[in-house]
N, C-alpha and C positions, 0 to 999 in steps of 0.2 A: 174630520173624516167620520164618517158614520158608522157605525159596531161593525167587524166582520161579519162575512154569513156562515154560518154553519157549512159542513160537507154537505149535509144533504138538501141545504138548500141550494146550493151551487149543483147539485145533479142535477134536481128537478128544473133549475133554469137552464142549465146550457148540455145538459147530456144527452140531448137526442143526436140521431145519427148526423145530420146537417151540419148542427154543431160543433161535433165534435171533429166533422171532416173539415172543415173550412179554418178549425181553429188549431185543428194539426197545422194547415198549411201555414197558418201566419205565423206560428211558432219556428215552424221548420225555416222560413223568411227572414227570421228575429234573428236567428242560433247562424245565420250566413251572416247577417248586417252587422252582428256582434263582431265578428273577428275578421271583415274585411279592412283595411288599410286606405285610407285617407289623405289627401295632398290639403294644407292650411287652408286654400281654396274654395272647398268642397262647403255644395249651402243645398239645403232641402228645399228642393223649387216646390209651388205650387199643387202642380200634377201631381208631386210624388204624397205629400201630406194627406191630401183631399181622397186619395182612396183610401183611407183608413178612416171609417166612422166613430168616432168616439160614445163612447156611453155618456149618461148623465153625470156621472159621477167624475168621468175625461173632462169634459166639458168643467165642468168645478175645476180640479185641476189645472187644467189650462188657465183658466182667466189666474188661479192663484200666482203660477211660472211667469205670464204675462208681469203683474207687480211685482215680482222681483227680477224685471229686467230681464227674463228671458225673451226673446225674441218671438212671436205668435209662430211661424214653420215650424222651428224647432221645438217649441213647447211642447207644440199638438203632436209633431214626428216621437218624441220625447214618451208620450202616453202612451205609445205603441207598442216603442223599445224597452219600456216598465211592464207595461199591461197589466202586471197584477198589484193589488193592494186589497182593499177591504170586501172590494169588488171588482170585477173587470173594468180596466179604462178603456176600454173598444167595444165596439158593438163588432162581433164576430162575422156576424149574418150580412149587415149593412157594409160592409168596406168592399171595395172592389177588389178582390185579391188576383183576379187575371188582367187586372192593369197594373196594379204593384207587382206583378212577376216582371212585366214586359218593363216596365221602367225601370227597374232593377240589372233585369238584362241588357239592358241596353247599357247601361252606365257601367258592367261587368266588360261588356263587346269595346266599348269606348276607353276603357281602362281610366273611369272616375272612383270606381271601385278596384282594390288590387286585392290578389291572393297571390302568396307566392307559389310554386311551383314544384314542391321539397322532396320530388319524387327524382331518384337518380342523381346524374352526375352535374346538375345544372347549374343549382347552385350549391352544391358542395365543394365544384370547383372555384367559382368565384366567387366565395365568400373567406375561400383559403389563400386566396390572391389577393385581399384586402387587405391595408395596414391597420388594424382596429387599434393597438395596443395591447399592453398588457390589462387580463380581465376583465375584458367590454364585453361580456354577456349581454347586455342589452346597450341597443346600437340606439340612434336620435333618428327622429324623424326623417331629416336629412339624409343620413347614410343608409335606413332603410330603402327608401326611395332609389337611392345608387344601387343599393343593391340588387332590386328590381326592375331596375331601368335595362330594356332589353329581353329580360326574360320571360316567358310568356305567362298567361294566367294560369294560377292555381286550379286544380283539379279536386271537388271535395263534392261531396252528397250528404244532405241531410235530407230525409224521408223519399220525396219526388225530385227533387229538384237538384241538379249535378252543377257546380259548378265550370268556366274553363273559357279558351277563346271563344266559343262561340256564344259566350253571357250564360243562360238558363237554360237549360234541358231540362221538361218535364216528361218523367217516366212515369210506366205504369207501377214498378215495384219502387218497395222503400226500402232505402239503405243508410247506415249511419257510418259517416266519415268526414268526426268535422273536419272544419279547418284550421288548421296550424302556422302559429308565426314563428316556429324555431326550427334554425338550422344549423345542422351538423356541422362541426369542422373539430382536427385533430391541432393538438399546439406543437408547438418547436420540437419539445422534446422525444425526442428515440423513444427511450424506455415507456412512456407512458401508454397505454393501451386503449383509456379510459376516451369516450366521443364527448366532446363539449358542445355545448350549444349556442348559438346570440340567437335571441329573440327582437324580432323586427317590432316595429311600433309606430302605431297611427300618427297622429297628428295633432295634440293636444290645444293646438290653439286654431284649430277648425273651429267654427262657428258649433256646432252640433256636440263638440265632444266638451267645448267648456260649457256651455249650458248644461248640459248631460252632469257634468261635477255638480255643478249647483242645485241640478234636480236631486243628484242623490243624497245630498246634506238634509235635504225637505223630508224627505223618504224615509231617512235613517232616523230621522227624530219622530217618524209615530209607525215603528217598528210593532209596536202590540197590536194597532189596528189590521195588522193582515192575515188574509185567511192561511186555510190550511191546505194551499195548492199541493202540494205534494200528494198528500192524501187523493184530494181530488184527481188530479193526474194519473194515480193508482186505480182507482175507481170509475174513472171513462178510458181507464187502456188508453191515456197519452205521452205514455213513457215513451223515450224516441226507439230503445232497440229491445228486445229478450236476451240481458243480459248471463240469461241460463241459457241459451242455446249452443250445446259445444260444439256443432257442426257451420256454424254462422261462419258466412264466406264473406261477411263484409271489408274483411282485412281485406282481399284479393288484390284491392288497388294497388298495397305495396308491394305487393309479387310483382305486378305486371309493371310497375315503372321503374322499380329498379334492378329487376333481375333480367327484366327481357330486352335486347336490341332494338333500334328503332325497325328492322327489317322484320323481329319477331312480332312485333307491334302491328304491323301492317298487318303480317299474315295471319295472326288473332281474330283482327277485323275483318279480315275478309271471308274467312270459317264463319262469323259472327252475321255478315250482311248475306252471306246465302246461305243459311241453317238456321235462322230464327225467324221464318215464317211471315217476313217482309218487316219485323217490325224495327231493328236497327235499321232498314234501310229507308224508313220514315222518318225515323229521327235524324240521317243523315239528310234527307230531301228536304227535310223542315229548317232547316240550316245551311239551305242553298246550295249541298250537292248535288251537281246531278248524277242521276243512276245510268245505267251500265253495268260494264265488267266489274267484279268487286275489286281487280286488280288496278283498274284506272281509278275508280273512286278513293281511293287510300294513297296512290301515288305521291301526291304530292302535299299529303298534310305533316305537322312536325307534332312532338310526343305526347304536347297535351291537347292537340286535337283529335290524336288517336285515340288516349287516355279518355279523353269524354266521349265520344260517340262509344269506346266499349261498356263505357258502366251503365251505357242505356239499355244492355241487355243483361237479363237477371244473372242472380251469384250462377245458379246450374248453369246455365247456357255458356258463361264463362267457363262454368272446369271443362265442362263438355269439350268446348274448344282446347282447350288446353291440353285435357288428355289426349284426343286424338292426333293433336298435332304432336306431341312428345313420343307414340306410337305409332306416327309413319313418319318419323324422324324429322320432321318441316322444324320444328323447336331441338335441335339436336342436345341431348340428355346424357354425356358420358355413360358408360358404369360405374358406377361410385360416387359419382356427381349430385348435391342436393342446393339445388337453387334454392334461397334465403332472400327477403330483406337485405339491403349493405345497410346503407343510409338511415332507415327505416327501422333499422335490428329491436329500436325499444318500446319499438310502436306494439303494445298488446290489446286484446279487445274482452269486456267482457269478464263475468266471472270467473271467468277458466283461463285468464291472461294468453288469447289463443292469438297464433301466428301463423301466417301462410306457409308452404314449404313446397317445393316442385321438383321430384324426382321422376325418373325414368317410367314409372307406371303414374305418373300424374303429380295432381296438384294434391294436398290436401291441408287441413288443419288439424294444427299441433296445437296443446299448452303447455306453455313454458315451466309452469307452476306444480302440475298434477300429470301422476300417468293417467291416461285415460281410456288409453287403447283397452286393457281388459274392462271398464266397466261399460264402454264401447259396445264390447264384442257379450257381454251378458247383456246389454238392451237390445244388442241384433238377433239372439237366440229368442228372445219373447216376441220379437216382430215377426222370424219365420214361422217361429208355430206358436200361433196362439192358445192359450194355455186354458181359455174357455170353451175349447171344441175338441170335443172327446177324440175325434177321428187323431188331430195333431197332437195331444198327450199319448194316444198309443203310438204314435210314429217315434216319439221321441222315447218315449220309453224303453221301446225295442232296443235305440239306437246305445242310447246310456245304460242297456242292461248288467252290465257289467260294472258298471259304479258303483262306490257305498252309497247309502242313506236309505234314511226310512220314507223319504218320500219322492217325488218327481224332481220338485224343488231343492230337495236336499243332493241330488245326485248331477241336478247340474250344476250348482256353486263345489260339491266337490271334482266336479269334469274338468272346471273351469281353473279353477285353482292350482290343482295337481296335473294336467297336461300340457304337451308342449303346445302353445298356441299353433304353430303353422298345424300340427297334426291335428287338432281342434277345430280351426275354421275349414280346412278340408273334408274333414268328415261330414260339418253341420252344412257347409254349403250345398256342397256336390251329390247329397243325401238324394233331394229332387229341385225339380227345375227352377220351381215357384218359390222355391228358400234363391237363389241366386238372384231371381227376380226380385223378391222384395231389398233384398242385399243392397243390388245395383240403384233402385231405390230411394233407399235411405240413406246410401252414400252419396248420391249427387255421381254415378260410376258409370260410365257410356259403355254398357255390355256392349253392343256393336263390334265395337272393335277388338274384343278381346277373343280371339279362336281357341284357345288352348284351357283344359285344366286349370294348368299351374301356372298360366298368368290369369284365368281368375283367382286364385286363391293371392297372390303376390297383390293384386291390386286391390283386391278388400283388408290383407293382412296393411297393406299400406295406406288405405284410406283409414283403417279404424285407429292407425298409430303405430302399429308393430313393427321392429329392423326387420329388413328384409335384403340387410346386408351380408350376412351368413350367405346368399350365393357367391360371393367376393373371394373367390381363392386363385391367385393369378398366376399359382402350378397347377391346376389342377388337368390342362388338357397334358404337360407334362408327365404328370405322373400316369396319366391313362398310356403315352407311348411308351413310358417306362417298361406298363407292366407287361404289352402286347411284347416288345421287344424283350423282355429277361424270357418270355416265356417260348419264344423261337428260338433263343443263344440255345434254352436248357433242352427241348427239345429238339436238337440237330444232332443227326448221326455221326457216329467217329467218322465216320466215312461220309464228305457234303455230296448231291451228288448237284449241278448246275440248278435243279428248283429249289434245294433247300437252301442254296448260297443266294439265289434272285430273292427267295423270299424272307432271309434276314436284310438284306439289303434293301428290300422296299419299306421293311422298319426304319431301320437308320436313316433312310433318304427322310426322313420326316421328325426322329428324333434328334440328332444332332442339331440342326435348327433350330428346334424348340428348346434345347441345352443351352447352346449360346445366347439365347433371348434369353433364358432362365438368368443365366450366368451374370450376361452382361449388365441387367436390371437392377441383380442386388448386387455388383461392386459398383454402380455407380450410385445408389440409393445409401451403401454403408459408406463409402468415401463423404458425400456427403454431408452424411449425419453426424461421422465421426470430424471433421474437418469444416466446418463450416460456422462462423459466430452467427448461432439463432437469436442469441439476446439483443443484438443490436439488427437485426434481418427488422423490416417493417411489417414484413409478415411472419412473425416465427414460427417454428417448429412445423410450417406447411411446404412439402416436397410439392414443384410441380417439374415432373418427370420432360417436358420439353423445354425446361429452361434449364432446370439444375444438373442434369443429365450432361450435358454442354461443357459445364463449367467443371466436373466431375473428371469426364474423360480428358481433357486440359490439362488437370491437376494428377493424371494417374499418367500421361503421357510425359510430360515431364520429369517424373518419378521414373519410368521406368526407363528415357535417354542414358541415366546411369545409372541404371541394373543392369550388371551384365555376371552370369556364374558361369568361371569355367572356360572363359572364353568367348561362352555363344554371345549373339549381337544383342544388342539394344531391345528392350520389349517395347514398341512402339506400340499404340492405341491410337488407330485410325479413327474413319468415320465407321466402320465396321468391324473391330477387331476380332482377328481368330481365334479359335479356339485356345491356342496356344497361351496367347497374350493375356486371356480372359484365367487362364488357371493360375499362373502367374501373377496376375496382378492382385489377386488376395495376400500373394507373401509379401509382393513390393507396397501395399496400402500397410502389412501387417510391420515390416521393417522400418519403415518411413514413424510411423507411429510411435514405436522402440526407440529410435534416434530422439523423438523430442523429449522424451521423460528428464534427458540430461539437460536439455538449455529450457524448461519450461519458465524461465522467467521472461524470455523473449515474446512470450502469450500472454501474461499479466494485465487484466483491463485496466487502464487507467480509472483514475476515481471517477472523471467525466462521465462514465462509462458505466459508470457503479448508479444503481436507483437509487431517489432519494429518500425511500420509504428506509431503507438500509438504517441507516443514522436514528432514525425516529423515534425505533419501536425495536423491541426485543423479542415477538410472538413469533414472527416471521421472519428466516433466514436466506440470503443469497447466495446459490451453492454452483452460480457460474462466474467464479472471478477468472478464468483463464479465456482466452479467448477462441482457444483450441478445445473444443466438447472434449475430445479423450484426455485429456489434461484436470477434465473436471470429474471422471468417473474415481472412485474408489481405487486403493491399488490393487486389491484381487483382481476387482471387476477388470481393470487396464492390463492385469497380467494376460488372463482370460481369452479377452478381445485379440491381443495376438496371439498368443497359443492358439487358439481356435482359427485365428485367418490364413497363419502357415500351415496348419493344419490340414485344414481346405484343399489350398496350395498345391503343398505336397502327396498330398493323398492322390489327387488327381494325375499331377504330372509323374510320380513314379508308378503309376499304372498306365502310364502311355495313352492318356485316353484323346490326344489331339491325335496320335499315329493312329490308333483305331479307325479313330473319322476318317481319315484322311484315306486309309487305306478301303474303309466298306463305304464310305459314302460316295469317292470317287472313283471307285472299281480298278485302284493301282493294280490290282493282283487277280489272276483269274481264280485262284484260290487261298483267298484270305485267310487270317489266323483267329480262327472264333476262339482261341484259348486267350486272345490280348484283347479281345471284346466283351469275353465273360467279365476278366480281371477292369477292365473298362468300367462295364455296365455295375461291376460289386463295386467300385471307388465312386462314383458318380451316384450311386443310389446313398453313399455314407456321407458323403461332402455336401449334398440338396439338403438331404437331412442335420446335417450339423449348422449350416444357412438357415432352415427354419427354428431349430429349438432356437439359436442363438438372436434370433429377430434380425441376420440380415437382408429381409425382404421385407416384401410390403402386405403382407397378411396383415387381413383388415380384423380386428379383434372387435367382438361387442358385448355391450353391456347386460347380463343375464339376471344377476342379482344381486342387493344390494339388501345389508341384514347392520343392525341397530342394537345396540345394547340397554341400557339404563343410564349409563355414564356416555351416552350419547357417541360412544366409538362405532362407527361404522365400516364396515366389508364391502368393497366393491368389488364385484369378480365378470372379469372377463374371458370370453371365449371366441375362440378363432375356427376357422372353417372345419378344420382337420381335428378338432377338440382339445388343442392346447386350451391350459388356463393360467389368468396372470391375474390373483389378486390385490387390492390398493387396501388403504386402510387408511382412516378420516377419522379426525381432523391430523392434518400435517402442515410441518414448520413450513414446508415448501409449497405454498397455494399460491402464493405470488410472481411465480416462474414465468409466467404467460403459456406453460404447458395447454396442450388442447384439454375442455373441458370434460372431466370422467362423465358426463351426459351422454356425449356420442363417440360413434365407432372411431377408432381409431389402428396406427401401426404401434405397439408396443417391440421395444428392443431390450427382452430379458437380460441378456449380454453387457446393457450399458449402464448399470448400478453407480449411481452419484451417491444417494444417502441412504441408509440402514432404515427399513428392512426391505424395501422395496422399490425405494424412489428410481426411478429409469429414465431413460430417454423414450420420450416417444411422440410420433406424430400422425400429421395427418396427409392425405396426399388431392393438389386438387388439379385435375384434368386439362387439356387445353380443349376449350370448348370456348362459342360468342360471350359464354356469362363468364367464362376467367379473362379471357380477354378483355373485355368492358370493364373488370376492376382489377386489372393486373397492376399498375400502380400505388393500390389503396394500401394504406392509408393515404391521405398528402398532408404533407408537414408546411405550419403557418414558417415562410420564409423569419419571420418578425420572433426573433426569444424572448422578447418583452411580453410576448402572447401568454406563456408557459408560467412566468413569474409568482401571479397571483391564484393558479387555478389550483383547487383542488383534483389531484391527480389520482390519488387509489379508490373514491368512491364518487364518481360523475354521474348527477342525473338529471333530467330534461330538465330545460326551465320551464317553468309554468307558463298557462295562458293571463293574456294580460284582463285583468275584470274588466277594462272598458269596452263601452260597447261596439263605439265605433272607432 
């Protein structure tokens, strides 16, 4: 082999514009051929070799690969799949690369080439239905192939070029999303949380790939001869992404394959083929659609035909769609609801290990790693006013007049620092028009559709990163009838005359309803919590309110067939229970509770039951051996919990406040008793309240601040709508619970103390919407225990890509 070249002689040969475009593309080619999937079969014909020119130096090469018995195809194919050594083994210029696209597509279309598919339920599903054994992380040739047998082609883009059914798409922008041969699947075991992986695998006795070995034995033994690509790569900008870009929307793919329905998919595409200005709908016509309504052209494609014809249209064009469709509800977004990655969860991009996320005001990106929303929202403040033009230094100066510091500078790091963001991006946004303009911008944010204020400020506070959970309080229209209604009881004459009695009672007609939804939401949410084994649940510690709700009032109906005081009947718990039933049933949850303390062994989890980290290790303790939650709180905390549910209870029904209703809502009496409605409205305003302090409801709590010692203990502190606060503190014995992550918002239940000083119950709640539906089973468990045997269980992570090429 001849000396390497220097970097800078490698500029002056091959860095002109020409060059460096054509040899993007054969890289971008190389980086697809590399991780495509192979039947033993598979031989590099003719046509496919000859459009790649070789250099002189290829040409040497080859005849060398020829003598040791490589095969002339594959030799030459061989110098491609290398390209680099001392010098380039291609001539960049000279290859045909718009015939090696088309030959490549074609053998993608023909499925001589395979990608798998690893987007959604596709094959996650039947890869979980497969008998691998115990510890088959990497599958043989063979059962790869099974595995892919049926399912359609992978979905991947490297620069121009997307992979998928229809072979090659060449776009106008670039995008990096290689291709991946690992897929997801959970083992036997309950307890474990952790995703494992098997990695598919070529074909090693392909003609191509065992040559390929033999080439690299050649290669590795004059290792000093090659240059210094990297460098070079650096210095013609042939890096494939901007690895610093934190707004890069490359991820998007795993949004949209595994969080969105095949129906949301369509309707993506179809936003997509009449809002981008014809040019998805050429790329759709170049791949034998015909056009039309975007509704018939999407009709009848399946998810990674969707999947490729949307990545033809750039990352914006995609939120764009996304947003708007999330904000006239076509993508229906709960409240509360944050579409994620499933499948996909560990897939990160980028410096800033960033990941899709799709909430109610849009799509955006997060890093897993780093806050970033404030240094976010200090790069947005030097975008709207630039700090080079006097006019915008007086604007902002006015604005921050009130700040410390000695300088412009100084007063916005301390604005920024020391304010509450929502009050901060409002101020700076809404200041003038041209700051929301650049905003929308540089968020990738389709102002279009946003009418209001305070959904622009929601939608920038949630593009740049910020909770925008803090609107989440599920009393709060509650408490506003509360306050209208104490405020007609207090103001009514001793003497009602027929308008003053109409107009407490158009109160009532509105409040009592929104009581019993109060009511009825947290005994079925606390029954739950308190009654229900999270530890062995597939999904723990996640309430979803139209499944568990169900199972709740079941379990409180049953209880209450025999409760009876006194005489009176059975508290029954229909599909609608009354008021009555609903005050009561915090004593019959709170009684029932009391009864188990005496036979708590009958809750006892078996060892099966028990994790097996338990045994292993002493850092980390397991503080749910009972299989009944209240069984696993503290005994104060267990005292507590009933005290406070008969409490509840009692409060309510000896203040008559089902007879109140009963009386002003249904107009029993032409002159009702506002003196059993005051005493009503004072029981029911102390009982809501004693449901909140105590966390039996669903107040969403979020994360504010989090503060650090030297001895590395850490303060986590949360806060809820209403300005309760529930502080954590880290490192604790209890991280292995499978409790939801102190990251995101959460239900905290102050009431439910398992271990000193703090430890609680707490969870999270997820909506019934197409995206809980579409993972309402997940995890899925390998039928096969022999799966579970060998795997490591508390710290699982992807398997790597395989180095061969093809």
């Amino acid at each position: 082999m001849p000396e390497p070249k220097t970097v800078d002689e490698l500029v002056d040969l091959y860095g002109s514009d020409e060059y460096r475009a054509t040899l993007r593309s054969l890289l971008d080619l190389r980086e697809l051929l590399s991780e495509c999937i192979i039947r033993r079969s598979y031989r590099v014909s003719r046509e496919m070799y000859e459009t790649v020119k070789l250099s002189a130096l290829g040409e040497r090469v080859t005849d060398n690969f020829v003598k040791k018995n490589i095969k002339y195809p594959e030799a030459r194919f061989i110098c491609y799949l290398h390209m680099f050594h001392s010098d380039l083994l291609i001539d960049a210029i000279g290859s045909d690369v718009p015939a090696l696209v088309e030959i490549v597509s074609r053998q993608i279309r023909e499925r001589e080439l395979l990608f798998p598919y690893v987007y959604g339920r596709t094959l996650y599903d039947k890869i979980n239905s497969m008998p691998f054994g115990a510890n088959r992380t990497v599958l043989t040739a063979e059962e790869s192939l099974e595995v892919l047998e049926g399912t359609p082609q992978g979905v991947f883009q490297m620069g121009r070029f997307i992979t998928g059914p229809f072979g090659l798409i060449e776009t106008s922008h670039r995008r990096v999303l290689p291709p991946d041969r690992s897929i997801p699947f959970h083992c036997s075991d309950a307890r474990c949380t952790s995703t494992h992986y098997r990695s598919l695998v070529s074909d090693q006795a392909a003609q191509i790939n065992e040559s390929r070995s033999i080439a690299e034995k050649i290669f590795d033994k004059e290792t000093k001869n090659r240059c210094d690509w990297k460098e070079f790569f650096n210095r013609i900008d042939l890096t494939p992404q901007n690895v610093y870009d934190d707004l890069s929307g490359d991820c998007v793919a795993y949004l949209i394959g595994d969080s969105l329905t095949i129906e949301e998919m369509r309707r993506l595409l179809e936003w997509l083929l009449d809002n981008t200005k014809n040019s998805v709908r050429q790329a759709a016509s170049a791949v034998g659609i015909k056009g039309g309504p975007a509704a018939r052209m999407v009709a009848d494609l399946n998810v990674a035909e969707l999947l490729q014809l949307t990545l033809t249209a750039s990352n914006q064009a995609i939120f764009a769609a996304l947003d708007s469709l999330v904000m006239d509800g076509t993508i229906p977004v709960p409240l509360g609801e944050v579409r994620r990655p499933v499948v996909n969860e560990d897939e990160e991009m980028g410096a800033y290990d960033l990941q899709p996320e799709l909430g109610r005001f849009g799509v955006r990106i997060r890093s897993s790693s780093l806050p970033l929303a404030l240094m976010r929202l200090r790069r947005l403040v030097g975008q709207m006013y630039r700090m080079d033009d006097e006019g915008d230094r007086t604007d902002l100066e006015w604005q921050l007049r009130s700040e410390e510091g000695p300088s412009l500078e100084a007063k916005i790091e301390h604005y920024l620092q020391r304010g509450e963001p929502r009050e901060v991006v409002s101020s700076l946004l809404l200041a003038r028009r041209s700051n929301f303009i650049v905003a929308a911008s540089k968020l990738s944010l389709a102002e279009e559709i946003l009418s209001t204020d305070e959904e622009r400020v929601n939608a920038v506070m949630w593009k740049l990163g910020f909770s925008v959970e803090d609107l989440l309080d599920p009393h709060k229209e509650f408490w506003l009838l509360h306050e209208r209604l104490t405020q007609a009881v207090r103001q009514a004459p001793p003497t009602m005359t027929s308008r003053d009695i109409d107009r407490i009672r158009g109160n009532t007609g509105s409040y009592f309803p929104q009581l019993e939804s109060v009511l009825r939401e947290s005994l079925y949410y606390t029954t739950w919590a308190l009654t229900t084994d999270h530890s062995s649940s597939p999904r723990p510690f996640i309430y979803r309110p139209h499944v568990d709700e169900e199972g709740a009032r079941l379990k409180l109906d049953d209880l209450g067939k025999g409760n009876r005081q006194d005489g009176d009947y059975a508290v029954r718990f229909n599909e609608k229970p009354d008021l009555y039933a609903l005050t009561r049933g915090f004593q019959i949850l709170g009684d029932w509770l009391a009864e188990q303390e005496g036979s708590a062994s009958d809750f006892e989890r078996p060892d099966t039951g028990i994790p097996k980290w338990v045994l292993k290790q002493e850092l980390q303790a397991f503080a749910f051996r009972s299989t009944l939650p209240f069984l696993n709180l503290l005994p104060d905390s267990r005292s507590f919990v009933v005290r406070q549910l008969k409490e509840i209870s009692q409060r309510l029904v000896s203040a008559e406040a089902h007879e109140a209703r009963n009386e002003w809502a249904h107009g029993r009496s032409s002159t009702p008793d506002v003196e059993m409605l005051k005493r009503a409205v004072d029981a029911i305003r102390d009982a809501v309240t004693w449901i909140e302090d105590a966390g039996f409801c669903r107040h969403v709590f979020r994360r504010v601040k989090a503060t650090v010692d030297d001895a590395s203990r850490q303060e986590i502190l949360f806060v809820d709508g209403r300005g309760r606060e529930f502080a954590f503190h880290r490192p604790s014995r209890f991280s292995w619970l499978d409790l939801p992550s102190l990251t995101y918002s959460q239900h905290i239940m102050p009431a439910a103390r398992f271990a000193e000083p703090n430890e609680v119950l707490r969870f999270i709640s997820e909506s019934d919407s197409p995206f809980s539906r579409l993972w309402r089973d997940y995890p899925v468990r390998s039928a096969d225990p022999a799966n579970s045997t060998s795997i490591q269980h508390v710290h699982a992570s992807k398997a790597g890509k395989s180095d061969s090429i093809t």
